[in-house]
C-alpha positions as CSV (number, residue, x, y, z in Angstrom):
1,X,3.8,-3.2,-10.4
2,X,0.9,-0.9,-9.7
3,X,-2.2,-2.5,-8.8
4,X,-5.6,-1.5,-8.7
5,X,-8.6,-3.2,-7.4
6,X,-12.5,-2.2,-7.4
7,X,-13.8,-2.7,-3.7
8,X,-17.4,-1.7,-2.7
9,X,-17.7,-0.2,0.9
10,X,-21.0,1.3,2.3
11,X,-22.5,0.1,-1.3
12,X,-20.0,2.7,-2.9
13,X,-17.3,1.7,-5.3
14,X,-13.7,2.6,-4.5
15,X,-10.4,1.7,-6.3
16,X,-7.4,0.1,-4.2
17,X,-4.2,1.0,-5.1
18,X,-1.3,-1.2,-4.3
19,X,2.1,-2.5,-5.5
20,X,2.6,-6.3,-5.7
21,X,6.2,-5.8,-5.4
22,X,6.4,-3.9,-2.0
23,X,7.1,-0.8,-2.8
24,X,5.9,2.9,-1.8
25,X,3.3,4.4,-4.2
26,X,3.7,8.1,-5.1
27,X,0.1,9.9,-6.1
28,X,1.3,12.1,-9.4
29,X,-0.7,14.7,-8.7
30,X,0.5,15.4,-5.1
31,X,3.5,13.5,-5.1
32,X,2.6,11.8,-1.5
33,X,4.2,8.3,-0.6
34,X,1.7,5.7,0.8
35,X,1.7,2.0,1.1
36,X,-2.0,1.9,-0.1
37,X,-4.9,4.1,-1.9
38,X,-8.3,3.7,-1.6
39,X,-10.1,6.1,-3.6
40,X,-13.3,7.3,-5.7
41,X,-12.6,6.0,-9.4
42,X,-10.4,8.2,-11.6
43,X,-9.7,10.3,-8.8
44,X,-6.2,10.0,-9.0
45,X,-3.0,8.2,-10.5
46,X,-0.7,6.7,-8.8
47,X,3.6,5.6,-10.2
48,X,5.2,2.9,-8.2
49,X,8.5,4.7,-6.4
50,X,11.9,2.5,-6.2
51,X,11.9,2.4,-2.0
52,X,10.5,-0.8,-0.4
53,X,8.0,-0.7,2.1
54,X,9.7,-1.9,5.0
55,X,8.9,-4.8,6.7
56,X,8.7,-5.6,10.4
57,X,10.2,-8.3,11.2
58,X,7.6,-10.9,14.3
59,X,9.4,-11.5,17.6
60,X,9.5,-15.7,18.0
61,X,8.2,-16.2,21.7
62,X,10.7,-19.3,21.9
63,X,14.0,-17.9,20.9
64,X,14.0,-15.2,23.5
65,X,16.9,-15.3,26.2
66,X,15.9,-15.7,29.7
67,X,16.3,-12.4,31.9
């Protein structure tokens, strides 16, 4: 689900855009693919696309094979 959230930076208010489920968010007007938005308030709209975000998987120190 698309989620917006009101953060202040420099004093100024932006909006976040996000989705909680890990997915790409397309901008409508543009149709760009981001992970994230921060922009000036009703700016621009944002649909939640089907592809996940991918996520990198961390290295365990310990479980690597000697060389």
């Amino acid at each position: 689900m698309i989620k917006p959230k009101t953060i202040i930076v420099n004093g100024k208010e932006l909006i976040k855009t996000y989705s909680n489920a890990g997915k790409y968010i397309v901008q409508n007007e543009t149709g760009g693919k981001f992970t994230e938005a921060i922009d000036i308030p009703n700016k621009f709209t944002y649909s939640e696309s089907d592809e996940n975000i991918p996520v990198e998987e961390e290295e365990n120190i310990d479980e690597q094979q000697p060389v």
